[in-house]
C-alpha positions in Angstrom: 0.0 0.0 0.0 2.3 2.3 1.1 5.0 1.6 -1.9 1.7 2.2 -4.2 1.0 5.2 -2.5 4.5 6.3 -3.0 4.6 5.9 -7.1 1.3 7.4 -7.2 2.5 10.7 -5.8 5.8 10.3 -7.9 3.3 9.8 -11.6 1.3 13.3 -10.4 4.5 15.1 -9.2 6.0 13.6 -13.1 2.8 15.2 -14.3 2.5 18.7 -12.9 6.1 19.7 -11.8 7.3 19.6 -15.4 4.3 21.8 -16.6 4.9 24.5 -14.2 8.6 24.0 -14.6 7.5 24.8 -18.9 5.5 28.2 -17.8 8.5 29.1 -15.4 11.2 28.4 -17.7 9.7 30.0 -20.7 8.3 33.2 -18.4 12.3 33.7 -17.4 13.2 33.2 -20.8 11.1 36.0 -22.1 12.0 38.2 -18.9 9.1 37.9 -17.2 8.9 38.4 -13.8 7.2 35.5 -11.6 6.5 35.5 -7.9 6.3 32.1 -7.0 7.3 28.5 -7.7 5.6 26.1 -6.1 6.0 22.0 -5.3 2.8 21.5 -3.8 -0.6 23.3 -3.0 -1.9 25.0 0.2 -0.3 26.3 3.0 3.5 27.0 2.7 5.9 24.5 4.8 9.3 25.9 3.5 10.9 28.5 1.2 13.6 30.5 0.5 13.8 33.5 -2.2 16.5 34.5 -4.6 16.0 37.3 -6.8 12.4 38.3 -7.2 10.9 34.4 -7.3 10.2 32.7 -3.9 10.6 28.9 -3.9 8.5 26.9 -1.6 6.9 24.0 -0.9 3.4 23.6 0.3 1.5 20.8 2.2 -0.4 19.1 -0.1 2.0 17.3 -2.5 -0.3 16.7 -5.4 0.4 19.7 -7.4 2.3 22.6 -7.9 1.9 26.4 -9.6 3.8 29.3 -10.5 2.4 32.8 -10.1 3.4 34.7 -13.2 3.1 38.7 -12.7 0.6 40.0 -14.7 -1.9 37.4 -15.0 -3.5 38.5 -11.7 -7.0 40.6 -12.2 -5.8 44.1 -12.3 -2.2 43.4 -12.7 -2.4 44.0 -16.7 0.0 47.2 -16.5 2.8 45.7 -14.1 6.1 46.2 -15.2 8.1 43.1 -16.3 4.5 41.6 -16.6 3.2 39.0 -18.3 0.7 41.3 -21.0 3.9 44.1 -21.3 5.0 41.3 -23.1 5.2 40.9 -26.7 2.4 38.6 -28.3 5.4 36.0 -29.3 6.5 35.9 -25.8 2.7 35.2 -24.4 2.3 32.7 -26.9 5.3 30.8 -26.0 4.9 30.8 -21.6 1.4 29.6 -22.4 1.9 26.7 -24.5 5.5 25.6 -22.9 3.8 23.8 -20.1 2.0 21.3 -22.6 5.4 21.5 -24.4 7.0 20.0 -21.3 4.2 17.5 -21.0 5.4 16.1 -24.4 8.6 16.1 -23.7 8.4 14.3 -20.9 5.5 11.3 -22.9 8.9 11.6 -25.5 11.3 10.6 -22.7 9.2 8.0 -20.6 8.1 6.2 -23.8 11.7 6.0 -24.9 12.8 4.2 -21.7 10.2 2.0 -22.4 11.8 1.1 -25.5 14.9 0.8 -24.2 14.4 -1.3 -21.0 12.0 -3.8 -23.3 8.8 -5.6 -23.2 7.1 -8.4 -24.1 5.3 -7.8 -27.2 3.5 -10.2 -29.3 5.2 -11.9 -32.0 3.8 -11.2 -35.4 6.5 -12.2 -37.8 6.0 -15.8 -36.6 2.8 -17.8 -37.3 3.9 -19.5 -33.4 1.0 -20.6 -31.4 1.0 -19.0 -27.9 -2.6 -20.2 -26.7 -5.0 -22.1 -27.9 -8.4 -21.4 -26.9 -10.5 -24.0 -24.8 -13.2 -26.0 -26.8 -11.9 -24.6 -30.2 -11.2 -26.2 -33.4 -7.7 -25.5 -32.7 -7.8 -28.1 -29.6 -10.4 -30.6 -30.8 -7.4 -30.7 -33.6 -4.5 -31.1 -31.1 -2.4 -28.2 -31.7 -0.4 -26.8 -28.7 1.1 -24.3 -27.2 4.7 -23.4 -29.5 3.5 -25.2 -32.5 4.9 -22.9 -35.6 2.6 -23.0 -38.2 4.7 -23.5 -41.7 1.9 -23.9 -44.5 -2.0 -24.2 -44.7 -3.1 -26.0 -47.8 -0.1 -26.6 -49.2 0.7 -22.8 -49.2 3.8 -21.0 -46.9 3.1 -18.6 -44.1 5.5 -16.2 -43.2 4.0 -14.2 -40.6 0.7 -14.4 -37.9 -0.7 -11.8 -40.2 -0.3 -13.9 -43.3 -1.4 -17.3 -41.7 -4.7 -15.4 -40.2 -5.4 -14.2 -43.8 -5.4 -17.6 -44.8 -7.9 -18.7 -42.8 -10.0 -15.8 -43.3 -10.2 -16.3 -46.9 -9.8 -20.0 -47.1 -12.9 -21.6 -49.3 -12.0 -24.7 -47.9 -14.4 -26.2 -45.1 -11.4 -27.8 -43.4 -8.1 -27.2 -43.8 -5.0 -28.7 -43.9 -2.2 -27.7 -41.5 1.3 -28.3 -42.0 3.0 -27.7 -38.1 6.2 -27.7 -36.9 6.7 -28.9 -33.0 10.0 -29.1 -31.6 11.9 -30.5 -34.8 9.0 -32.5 -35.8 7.3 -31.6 -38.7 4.0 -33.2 -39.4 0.0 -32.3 -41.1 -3.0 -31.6 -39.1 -6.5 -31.3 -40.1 -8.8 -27.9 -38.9 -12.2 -27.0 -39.2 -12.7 -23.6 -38.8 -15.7 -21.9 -36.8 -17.3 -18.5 -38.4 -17.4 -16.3 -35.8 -20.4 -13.8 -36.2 -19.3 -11.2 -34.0 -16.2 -10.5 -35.6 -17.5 -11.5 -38.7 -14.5 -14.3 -39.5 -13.9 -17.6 -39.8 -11.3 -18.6 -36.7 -9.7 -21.7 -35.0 -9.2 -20.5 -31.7 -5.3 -19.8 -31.2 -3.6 -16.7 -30.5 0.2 -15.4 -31.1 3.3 -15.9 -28.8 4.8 -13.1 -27.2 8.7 -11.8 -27.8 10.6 -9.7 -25.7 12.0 -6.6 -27.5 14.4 -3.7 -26.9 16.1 -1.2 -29.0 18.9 1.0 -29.0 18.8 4.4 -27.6 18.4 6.2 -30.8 15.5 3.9 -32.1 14.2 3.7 -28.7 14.1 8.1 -28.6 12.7 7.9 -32.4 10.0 5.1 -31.2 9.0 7.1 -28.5 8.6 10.6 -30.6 6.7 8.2 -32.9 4.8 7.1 -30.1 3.6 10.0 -28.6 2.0 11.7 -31.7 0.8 8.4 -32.4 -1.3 8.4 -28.9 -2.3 12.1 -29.4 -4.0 11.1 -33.2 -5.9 8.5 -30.9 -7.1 10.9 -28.0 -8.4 13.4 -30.9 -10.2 10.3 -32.9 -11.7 9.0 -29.6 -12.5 12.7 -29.2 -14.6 13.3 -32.4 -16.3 10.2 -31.6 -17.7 11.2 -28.4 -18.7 14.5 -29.5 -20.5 12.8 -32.6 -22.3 10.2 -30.4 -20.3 7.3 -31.6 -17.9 6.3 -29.4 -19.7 6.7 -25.5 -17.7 9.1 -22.8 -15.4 8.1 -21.0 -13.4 9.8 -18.5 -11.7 9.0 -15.3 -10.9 12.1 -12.5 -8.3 12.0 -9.7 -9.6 9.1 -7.9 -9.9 6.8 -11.3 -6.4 7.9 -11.8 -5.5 6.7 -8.7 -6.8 3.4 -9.3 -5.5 2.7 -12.7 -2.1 3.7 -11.6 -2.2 1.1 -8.7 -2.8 -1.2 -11.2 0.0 -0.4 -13.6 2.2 -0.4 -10.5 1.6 -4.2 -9.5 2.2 -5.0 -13.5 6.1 -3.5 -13.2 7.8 -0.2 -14.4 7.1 -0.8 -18.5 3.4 -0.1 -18.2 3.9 1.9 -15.7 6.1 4.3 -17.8 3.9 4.2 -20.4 0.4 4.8 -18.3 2.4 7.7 -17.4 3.3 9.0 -20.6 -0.1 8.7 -21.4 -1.8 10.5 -18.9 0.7 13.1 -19.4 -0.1 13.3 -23.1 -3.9 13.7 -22.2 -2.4 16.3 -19.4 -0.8 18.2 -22.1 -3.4 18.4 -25.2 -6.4 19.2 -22.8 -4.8 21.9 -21.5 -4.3 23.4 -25.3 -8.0 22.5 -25.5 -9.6 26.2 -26.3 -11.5 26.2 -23.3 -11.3 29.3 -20.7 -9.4 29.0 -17.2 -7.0 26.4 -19.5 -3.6 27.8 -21.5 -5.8 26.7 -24.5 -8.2 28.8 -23.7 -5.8 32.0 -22.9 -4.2 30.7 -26.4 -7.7 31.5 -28.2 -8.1 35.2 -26.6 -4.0 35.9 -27.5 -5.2 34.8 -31.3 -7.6 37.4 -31.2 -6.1 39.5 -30.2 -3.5 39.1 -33.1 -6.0 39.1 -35.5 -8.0 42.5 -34.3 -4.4 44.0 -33.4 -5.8 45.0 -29.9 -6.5 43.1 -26.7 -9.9 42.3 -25.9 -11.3 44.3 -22.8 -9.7 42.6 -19.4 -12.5 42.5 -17.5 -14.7 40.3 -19.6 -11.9 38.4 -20.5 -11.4 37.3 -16.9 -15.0 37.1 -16.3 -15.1 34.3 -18.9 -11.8 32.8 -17.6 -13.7 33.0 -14.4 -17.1 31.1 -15.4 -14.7 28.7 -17.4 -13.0 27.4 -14.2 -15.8 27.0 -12.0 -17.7 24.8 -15.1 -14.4 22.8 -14.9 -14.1 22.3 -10.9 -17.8 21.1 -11.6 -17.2 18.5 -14.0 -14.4 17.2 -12.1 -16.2 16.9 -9.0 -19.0 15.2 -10.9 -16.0 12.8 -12.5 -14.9 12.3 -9.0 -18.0 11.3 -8.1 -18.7 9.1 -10.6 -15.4 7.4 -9.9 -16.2 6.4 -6.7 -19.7 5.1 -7.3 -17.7 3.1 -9.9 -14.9 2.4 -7.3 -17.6 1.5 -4.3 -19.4 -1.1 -7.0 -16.2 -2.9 -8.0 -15.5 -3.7 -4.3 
């Protein structure tokens, strides 16, 4: 409990630290002054200040912020502040924390990569389990059998040898199998399954353990990343079109899912991490108000009309935009532990 408790606090500090660590970073960078930094939210348990930023960290661990001058209510004309700035500058501290989200889905994925995983094995046509009460084990084929040819013609991969089957005419058909260094013929009829709509004989592929070098591994996990984000925006469209149902977990779902990922070792927890952090990253470029997306959408404007809209309804959206956000995560929350209290 305790050592799950522990990696659950390290995956939100992995989260949030390196997103405020973006804003700060790019806000220095553009000469911006900032107040604060933040590990931590809530009262203030120790600090120290150099220059005109106090460090600190705060009681609650789950978190962290940096208070930026200038994006305070009535702070708009403070020197060194964050609208004095130049609409380049703005653009960049704003999207530098879902920059640093990325970078760190880059990093974690690459690991992955690099420390290996078990993967399944599609460039052999190996059986690694053969389903109970299938044609497959009324035909006696086992675990490790390497499937070499079906009717008379080679297979070179699972792919390949699941094709076959698919589109065989034949109503049984004739295996040839290697087990071991015995090579001998087996005969398989295959069952239609109507749900997926194909004609199957109950076996499933081996798994292979893989790792790659650290410059395929880096390349993997930049491919890896975008890959994820095309998914999140697909799964996206097809909730807000009605086809895919909604889904989403808050804090207390999170919680769970990473518990889980911890008990299955560090790959999959490296990678649930790099995924949350991706979803961290592209909702908060999400053109919603109280998000950096949303801050993002008013800076466009306002390059567009050459003029800032007028502050005060800009923050009164910002303001109406945050509190329709802490309701829908408290309704998330809530939902996750209905969900939580009926699985126990």
């Amino acid at each position: 409990m305790i050592v799950t408790a522990v990696f659950v606090l390290g995956v939100f500090l992995l989260l949030i630290i390196p997103h405020e660590l973006g804003h700060f970073w790019a806000a220095k960078k553009c000469g911006i002054r900032v107040h604060r930094f933040s590990l931590g939210l809530g009262p203030k348990l120790w600090g120290f200040k150099k220059g005109e930023t106090e460090y600190s960290i705060s009681v609650f661990p789950l978190g962290g912020y940096v208070k930026i001058a200038g994006m305070e209510p009535g702070e708009r004309d403070l020197e060194n502040g964050f609208y004095r700035k130049p609409l380049r500058d703005r653009i960049l501290v704003l999207s530098a924390g879902s920059a640093m989200n990325y970078l760190v889905a880059i990093i974690l994925f690459s690991l992955v990569f690099m420390m290996g995983f078990q993967t399944l094995n599609l460039k052999e046509a190996i059986i690694g389990e053969v389903k109970k009460d299938s044609a497959a084990a009324s035909a006696s084929l086992l675990p490790g059998d390497k499937i070499l040819k079906i009717n008379g013609q080679e297979v070179k991969g699972w792919e390949e040898m699941a094709l076959a089957i698919k589109d065989s005419q034949e109503i049984v058909l004739k295996l040839e199998v290697q087990r071991e260094k015995k090579v001998f013929f087996i005969q398989v009829k295959p069952i239609f399954d109507p749900q997926l709509k194909r004609k199957m004989i109950g076996i499933s592929p081996s798994q292979v353990f893989v790792r790659y070098s650290p410059l395929i591994a880096l390349a993997k996990g930049v491919e890896r990343t975008f890959f994820i984000t095309k998914l999140i925006l697909t799964a996206l469209g097809g909730m807000i079109m009605g086809k895919v149902p909604a889904q989403f977990a808050g804090p207390v779902g999170i919680v769970g899912i990473i518990g889980q990922s911890v008990k299955m070792g560090l790959s999959p927890l490296f990678s649930l991490a790099a995924l949350l952090s991706i979803n961290l990253g592209l909702f908060n470029l999400f053109p919603i108000p109280a998000l950096d997306g949303g801050r993002l959408l008013f800076l466009a404007v306002e390059g567009i009309r050459g003029k800032a809209l007028d502050s005060k309804k800009e923050e009164l959206i910002h303001y109406i935009g945050f509190v329709i956000l802490i309701a829908l995560i408290l309704l998330i929350t809530y939902q996750d532990i209905l969900r939580w209290i009926g699985a126990r």
